[in-house]
N, C-alpha and C positions, 0 to 999 in steps of 0.2 A: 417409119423408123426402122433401120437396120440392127441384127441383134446386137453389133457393139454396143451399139449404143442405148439400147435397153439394159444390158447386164451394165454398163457405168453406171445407169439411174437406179437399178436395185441395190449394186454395191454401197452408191453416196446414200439411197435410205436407210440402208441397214447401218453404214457405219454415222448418219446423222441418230440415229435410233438409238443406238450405243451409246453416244453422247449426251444423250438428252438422259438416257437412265442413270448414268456415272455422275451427272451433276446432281440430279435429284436424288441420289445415293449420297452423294457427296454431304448437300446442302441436308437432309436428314440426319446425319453424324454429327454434321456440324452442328445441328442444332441441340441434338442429345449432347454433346461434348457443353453445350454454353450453358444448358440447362442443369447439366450435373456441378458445375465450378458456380454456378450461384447457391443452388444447394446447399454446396458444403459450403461455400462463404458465408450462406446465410444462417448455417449451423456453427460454424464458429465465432460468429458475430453475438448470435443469440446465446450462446450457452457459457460465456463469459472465458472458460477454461478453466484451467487451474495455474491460480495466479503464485503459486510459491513454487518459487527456482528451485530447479534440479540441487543448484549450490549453496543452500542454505542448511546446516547443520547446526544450527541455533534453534529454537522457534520458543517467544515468550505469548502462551493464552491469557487473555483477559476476559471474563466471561459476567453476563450481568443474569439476573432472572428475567428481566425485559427493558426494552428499548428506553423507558423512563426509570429505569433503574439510577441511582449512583454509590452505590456499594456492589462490591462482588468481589471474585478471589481471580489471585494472579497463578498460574503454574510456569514451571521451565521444562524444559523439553533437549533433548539432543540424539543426533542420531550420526552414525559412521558413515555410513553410502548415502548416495544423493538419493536411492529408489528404497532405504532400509524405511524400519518402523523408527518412530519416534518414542521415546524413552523419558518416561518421569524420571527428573533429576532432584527436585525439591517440592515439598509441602508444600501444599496451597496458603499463598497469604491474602491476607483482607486488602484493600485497594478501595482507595475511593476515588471516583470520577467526577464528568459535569454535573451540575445540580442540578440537569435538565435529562439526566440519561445521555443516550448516545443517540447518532444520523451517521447516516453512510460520509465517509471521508472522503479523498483522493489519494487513492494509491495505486497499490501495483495489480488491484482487483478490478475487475468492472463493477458499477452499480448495476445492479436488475432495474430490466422496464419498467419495472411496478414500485419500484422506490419511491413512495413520496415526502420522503424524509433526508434532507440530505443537507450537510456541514454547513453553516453562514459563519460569518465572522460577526460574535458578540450574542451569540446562542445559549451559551451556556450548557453545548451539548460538548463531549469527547468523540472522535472520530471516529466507526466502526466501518472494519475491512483490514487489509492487510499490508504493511509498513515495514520500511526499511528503516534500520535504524543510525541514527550518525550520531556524529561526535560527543564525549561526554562532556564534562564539566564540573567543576565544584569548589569550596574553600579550600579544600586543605591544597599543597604543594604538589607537585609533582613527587617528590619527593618522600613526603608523608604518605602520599598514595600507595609507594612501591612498583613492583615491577604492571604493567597493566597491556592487554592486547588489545585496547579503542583507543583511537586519540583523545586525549585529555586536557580539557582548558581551563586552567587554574581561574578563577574569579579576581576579577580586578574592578576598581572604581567606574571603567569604562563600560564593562560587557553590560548589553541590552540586546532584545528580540525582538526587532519592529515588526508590530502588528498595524500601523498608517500603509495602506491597499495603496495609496497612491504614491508612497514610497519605491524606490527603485531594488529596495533591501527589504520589499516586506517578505515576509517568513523567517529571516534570516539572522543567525546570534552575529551580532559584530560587535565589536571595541571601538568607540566612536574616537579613539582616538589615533585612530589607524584608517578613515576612511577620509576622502577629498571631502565630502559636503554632507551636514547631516541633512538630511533634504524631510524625514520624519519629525509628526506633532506629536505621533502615541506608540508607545515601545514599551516592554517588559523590562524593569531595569533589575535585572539579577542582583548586584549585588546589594541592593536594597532588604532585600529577606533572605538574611541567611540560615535561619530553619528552616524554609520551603526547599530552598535551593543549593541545602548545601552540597547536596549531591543532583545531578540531574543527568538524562539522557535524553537528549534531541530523538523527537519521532516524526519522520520525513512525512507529512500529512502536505500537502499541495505544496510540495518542494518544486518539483519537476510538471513544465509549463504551469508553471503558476496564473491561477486565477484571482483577480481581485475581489473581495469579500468570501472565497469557499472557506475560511479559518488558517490561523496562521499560530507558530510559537504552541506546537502541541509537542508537550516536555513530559517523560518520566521524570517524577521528581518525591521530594520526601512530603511528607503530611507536617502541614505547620501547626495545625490548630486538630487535635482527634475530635473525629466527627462531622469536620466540614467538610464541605464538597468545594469542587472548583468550577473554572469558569471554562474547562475544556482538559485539561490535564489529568496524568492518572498519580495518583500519588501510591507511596504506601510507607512504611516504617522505615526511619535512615538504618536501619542495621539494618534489612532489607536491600534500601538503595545501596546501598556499599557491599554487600554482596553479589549482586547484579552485575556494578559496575565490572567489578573483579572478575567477573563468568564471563562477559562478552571477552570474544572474539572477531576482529572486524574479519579474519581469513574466513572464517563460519558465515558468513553474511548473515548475518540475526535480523530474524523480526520481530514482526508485533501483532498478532492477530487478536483482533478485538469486534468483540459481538455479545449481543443478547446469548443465551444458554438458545433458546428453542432453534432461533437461524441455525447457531453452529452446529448442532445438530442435524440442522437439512441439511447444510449442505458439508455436512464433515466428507465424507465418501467422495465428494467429487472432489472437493481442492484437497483429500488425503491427509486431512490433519489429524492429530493426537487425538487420543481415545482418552476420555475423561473419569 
């Protein structure tokens, strides 16, 4: 072998050599780099976040002493900036809920792993977690109401809130006189009680991809009977619900955070809620 041709075969090992380190450098990044994005996805997956938006300057707590609780107190909350504190605006009022206490809902929260308690349709639990709130509702007029910052749907003959899962409307308040086909056997007929309801506020509980039987038609509404419980709803005094009414703001995007006292507690610090 002539020296050309020995320094080509040193040159091709050394530069196959190089090669072989650069991909095994390569594929070693790579693998720290895949390693770190499950990580953190597996950190964010697990640790739920913090499910109240930046853009919410509303916030109404519902708090029980425990999970089979259905009495507790309601407070209101509001705050200027999306990162500010949260600000007592009103006394705690009495509230009474499902007969059965609360179960994790569907909302804008994750449930924890360890949840084995969670919403059915026909529980007789209230939904606990964190809720957007929609459209109001009630007797009186638009008119009688006054000036108001939620939409508001006067009570008519029609309006019901199908709770039939195999309805194409279950969850959902509609006027059956305004829809192609009742295609529902079991619905909340509003205006059937007009002391439960004569004020009410829709609370978005498996609004958004809805699930058939997770509970459906979970309303702030007034107390018909003092002392009874519901079958999922949170009630509380109609001067109450009529003051409420009046304080939303749909620009505020308001919620509803509802929980046993000891949960909210754990986890106040993380989802940043009101100090009690």
């Amino acid at each position: 072998m002539d020296h050309s041709t020995y320094s080509f075969h040193q040159k091709s090992d050394r530069i196959v050599s190089r090669s072989n380190k650069t991909l095994k450098l390569v594929w070693i990044f790579s693998s720290i780099l895949i390693l770190a994005i499950m990580f953190v996805l597996y950190l964010l997956i697990n640790s739920g976040g913090n499910p109240i938006p930046d853009t919410s300057k509303q916030l109404i707590v519902v708090v029980t002493p425990s999970w089979e609780a259905s009495k507790g107190s309601l407070y209101r909350f509001e705050r200027t900036e999306s990162v500010g504190d949260w600000e007592l605006i009103s006394e705690p009022v009495l509230i009474i809920l499902g007969r059965n206490g609360m179960s994790w809902g569907r909302g804008l929260h994750q449930n924890p792993d360890d949840s084995n308690s969670v919403k059915r349709e026909g529980d007789g639990k209230s939904p606990a977690g964190v809720f957007r709130l929609g459209e109001a509702f009630g007797f009186p007029t638009i008119e009688e109401m006054g000036e108001l910052k939620i939409p508001y749907r006067p009570v008519t003959d029609y309006l019901e809130c199908v709770d039939d899962m195999e309805s194409k409307y279950y969850t959902k308040l509609v006027e059956t006189d305004k829809v192609e086909l009742v295609d529902w056997k079991s619905s909340e007929r509003i205006y059937r009680s007009p002391n439960a309801y004569h004020y009410g506020v829709m609370v978005e509980h498996n609004t958004t991809d809805t699930q058939k039987g997770a509970g459906s038609c979970i309303i702030l509404h007034c107390v018909s009977v003092i002392g009874d419980s519901t079958a999922g709803c949170t009630t509380m005094d109609r001067a109450e619900m009529e003051n409420l009414i009046k304080w939303l703001n749909v620009d505020d995007d308001p919620l509803l955070v509802q929980l046993p006292l000891p949960v909210y507690r754990r986890i106040q610090q993380d989802w940043k809620l009101a100090n009690l």
